[in-house]
N, C-alpha and C positions, 0 to 999 in steps of 0.2 A: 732094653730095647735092642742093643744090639745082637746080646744074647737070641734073642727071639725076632732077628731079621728086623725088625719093624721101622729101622732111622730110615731117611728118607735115601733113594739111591740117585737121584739128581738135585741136589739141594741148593744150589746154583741156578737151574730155572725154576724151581718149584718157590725159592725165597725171593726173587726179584722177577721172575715171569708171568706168576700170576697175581693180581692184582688185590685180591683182597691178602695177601702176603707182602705184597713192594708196598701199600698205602703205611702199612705200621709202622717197616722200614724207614720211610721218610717222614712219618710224626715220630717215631725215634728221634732223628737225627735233630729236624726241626721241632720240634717241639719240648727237647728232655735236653740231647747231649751238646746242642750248636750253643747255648747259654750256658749250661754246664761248663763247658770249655773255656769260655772268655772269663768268666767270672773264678777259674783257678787258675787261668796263665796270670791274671790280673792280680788276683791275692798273693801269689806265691812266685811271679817271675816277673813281670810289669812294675810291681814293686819294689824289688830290688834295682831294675835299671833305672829308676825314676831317679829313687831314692844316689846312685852313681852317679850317671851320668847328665841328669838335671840339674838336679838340687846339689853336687858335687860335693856328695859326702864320700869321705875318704874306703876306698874297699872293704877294709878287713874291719872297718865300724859298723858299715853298712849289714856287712855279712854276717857279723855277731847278734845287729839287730832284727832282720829277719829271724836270726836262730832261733832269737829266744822267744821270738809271738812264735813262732811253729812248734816250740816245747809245750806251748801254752795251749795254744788250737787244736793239737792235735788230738786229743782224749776225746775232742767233741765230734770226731769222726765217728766214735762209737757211741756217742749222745745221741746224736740227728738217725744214727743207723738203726737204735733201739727204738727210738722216740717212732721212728717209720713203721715200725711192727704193730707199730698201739693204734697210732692216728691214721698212719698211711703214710704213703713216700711222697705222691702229688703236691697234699699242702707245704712240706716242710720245703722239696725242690723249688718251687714257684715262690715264698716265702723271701729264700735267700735272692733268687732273681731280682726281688720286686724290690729287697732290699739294696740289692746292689746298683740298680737302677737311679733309686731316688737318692743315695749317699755317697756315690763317687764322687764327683765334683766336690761337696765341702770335705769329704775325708782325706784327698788329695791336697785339696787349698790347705788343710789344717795340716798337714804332712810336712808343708813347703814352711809354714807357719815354725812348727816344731824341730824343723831339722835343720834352717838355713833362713834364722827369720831377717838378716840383710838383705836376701833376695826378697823377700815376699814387703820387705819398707820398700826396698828399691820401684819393685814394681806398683809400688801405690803410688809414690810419691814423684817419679821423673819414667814416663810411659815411652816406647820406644816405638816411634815411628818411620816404615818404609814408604818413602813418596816417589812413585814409580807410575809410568804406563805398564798396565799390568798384561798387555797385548805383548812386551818383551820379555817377560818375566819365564822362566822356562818351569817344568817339574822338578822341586828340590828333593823329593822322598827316594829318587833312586837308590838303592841299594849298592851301587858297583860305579857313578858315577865317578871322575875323576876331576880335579882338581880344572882344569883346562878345556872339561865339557861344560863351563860359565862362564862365557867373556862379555856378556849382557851384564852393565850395571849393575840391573837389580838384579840379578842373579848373584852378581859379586856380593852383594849388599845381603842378601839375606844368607849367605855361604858365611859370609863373617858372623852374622849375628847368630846363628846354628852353632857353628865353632864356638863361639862361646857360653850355649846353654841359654840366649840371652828371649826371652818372651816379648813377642811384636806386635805390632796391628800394620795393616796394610792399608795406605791411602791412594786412591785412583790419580793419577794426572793425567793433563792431556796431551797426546803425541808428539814427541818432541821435547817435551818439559825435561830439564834435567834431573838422574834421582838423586836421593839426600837420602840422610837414616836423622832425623831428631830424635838424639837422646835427651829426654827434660827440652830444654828450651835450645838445646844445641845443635846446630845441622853440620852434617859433613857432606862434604861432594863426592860422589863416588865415582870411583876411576871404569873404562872399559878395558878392557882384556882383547890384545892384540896376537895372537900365534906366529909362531916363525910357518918357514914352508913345512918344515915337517908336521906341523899340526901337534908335535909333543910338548910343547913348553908358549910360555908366553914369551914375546921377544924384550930384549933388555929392558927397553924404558918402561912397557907398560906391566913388565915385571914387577921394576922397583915401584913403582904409582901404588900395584894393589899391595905389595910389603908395607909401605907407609900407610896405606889407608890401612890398614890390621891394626896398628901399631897404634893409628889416631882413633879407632874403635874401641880397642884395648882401653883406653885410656880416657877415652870420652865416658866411658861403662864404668872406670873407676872412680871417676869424677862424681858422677851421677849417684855412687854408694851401693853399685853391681859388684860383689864381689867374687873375685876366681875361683873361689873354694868355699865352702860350708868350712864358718869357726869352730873345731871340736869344744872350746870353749864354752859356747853357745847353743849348743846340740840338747833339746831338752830329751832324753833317752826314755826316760818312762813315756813322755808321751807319744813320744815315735813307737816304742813298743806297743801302748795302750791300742795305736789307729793297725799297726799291721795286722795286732791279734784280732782286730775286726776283720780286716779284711780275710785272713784265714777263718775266721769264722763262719763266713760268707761261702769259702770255698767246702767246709766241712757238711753246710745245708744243703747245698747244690752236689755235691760229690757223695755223702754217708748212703743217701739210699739209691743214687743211680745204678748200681750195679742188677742190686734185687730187682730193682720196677724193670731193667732191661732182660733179664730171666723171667720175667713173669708176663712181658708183653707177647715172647711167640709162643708159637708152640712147641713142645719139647723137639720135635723130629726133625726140626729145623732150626733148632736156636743156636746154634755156635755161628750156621753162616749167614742167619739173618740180623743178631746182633752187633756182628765183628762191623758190616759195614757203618751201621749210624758212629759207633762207638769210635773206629777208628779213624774216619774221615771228621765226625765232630772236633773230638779232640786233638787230633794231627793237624787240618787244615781250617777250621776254624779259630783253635785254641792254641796250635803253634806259631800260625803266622801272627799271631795277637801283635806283639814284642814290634815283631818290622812292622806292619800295617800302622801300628799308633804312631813308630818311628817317622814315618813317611807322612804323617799326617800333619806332625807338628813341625816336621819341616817344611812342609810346601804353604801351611798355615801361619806358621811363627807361634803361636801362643802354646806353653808347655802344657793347657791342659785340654790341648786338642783331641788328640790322642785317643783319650775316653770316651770319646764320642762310638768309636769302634766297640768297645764291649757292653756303651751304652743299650747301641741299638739293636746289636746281634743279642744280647739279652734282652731286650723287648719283643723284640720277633718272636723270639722263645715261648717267653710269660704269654703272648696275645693265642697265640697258637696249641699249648699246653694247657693254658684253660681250659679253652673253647672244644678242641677235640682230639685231646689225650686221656682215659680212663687214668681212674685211680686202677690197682692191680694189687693191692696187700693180701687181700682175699683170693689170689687166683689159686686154682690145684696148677703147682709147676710140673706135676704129673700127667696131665691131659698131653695127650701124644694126637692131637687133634689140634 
């Protein structure tokens, strides 16, 4: 085509200008690659910080056990991509969505189960309660927040319980009421956060207040059978392997044939610059922010398997949209210059 002039010479308005060109565009994005994305930031990066910074399993275990579901998953990139030549790409992509939908939450809960099963007794057996007027309570998911941007109780109160990975529920009071955190049957008072003039530090005494209440958190959590670390001892590794090679599995269905169905949805004269955008705003700002977004979620939330709700539903939207009106494309000529 280019040989023979033919590519297009504004491909820039011709891909997003005229409309029955920007409609594919955005069933691209929504419909193929905005699910596609959540569901392998989720297999392949979500899971590893989970598996860190949650469940606090030690790094270089964590990292060795992602390794080896991804030695394992990987061959089925070329499974799902073959499998798409014979049946098509639609069922197999929608497939993993639909799967991923309905089996994060228990292959999460079984995660926590398998990797750090203290935590997961802990949380059955002594539930950890914030009792707050939730009218103080500020945004705990910031990214860049500091230390001394929470001098509200329950802000202090659920700052603590974050620092320690620890999963909450939130109970309403009424204005006024003082807050507590009950771990099990235990309550603690929690202290307010006082600033000097400069607004950079808390002043002396209401310093020392929130250092002790840590301290009596810490140890309330220990009490209760919260433990600071995931036991290597206790680490059952196959079956932590067994759940991540699922979840790579998941990203090999949704990922082997995206490529092909995104060359055979435009037209050739136009398809580098009508594909780049679903593909790379999908998986850049849908599938990159995945990691913070869930982060932010389960903080402002408290329960660690907040989070999920994020790849739940951005893979739902997907699946509903992808059905309904996304063609299958295995049969297209990706030679049609039309």
């Amino acid at each position: 085509m280019k040989e023979e002039g033919k590519t297009s010479k504004a491909p820039l308005s011709e891909s997003f200008g005229q409309w029955k060109n920007l409609k594919i565009v955005i069933l691209a994005l929504l419909g193929l690659v905005a699910g596609q994305a959540v569901v392998w930031y989720s297999g392949q990066f979500y899971a590893l910080f989970f598996l860190t910074s949650v469940l606090k399993v030690d790094g270089a275990t964590a990292n060795i056990l992602v390794a080896m579901s991804l030695i394992i998953g990987t061959p089925f990139f070329v499974v799902f991509g073959s499998l798409s030549d014979k049946i098509g790409r639609k069922p197999i992509i929608m497939a993993g969505l639909a799967l991923a939908v309905l089996t994060y939450f228990p292959l999460f809960k079984m995660l926590t189960e398998a990797a750090n099963p203290d935590l997961a007794k802990a949380q059955a057996t002594a539930q950890i309660v914030v009792k707050a007027d939730q009218a103080t309570c500020s945004f705990q998911g910031s990214p860049i927040a500091r230390e001394v941007d929470f001098t509200n109780p329950c802000d202090i109160a659920k700052r603590a319980l974050a620092q320690n990975s620890a999963s909450y529920s939130n109970e309403a009071v009424p204005a006024g009421t003082p807050t507590v955190i009950k771990v099990g049957e235990k309550e603690l008072a929690v202290p307010a956060g006082v600033l000097t003039a400069g607004g950079h530090k808390f002043d002396e005494a209401s310093g020392k207040a929130i250092a002790q209440f840590k301290k009596d958190v810490a140890a309330a959590l220990k009490e209760a059978g919260y433990p600071a670390k995931a036991d290597p001892a206790k680490l059952d590794k196959v079956k932590i392997v067994m759940i991540l090679t699922i979840l790579v599995i998941y990203v090999t269905m949704v990922y082997g044939p995206i490529a092909a169905m995104l060359v055979e949805m435009f037209p050739t004269r136009i398809r580098y610059t009508s594909m780049s955008l679903p593909y790379h705003i999908g998986n850049g700002w849908f599938g990159g922010l995945m990691p913070t977004i869930a982060f932010a979620m389960v903080a402002q939330n408290g329960n660690i398997y907040h989070g999920l709700w994020y790849p739940i539903i951005i893979a739902s939207v997907t699946f509903v949209i992808g059905m309904i009106f996304v063609r299958e494309t295995k049969d297209v000529d990706i030679y049609a210059q039309d």
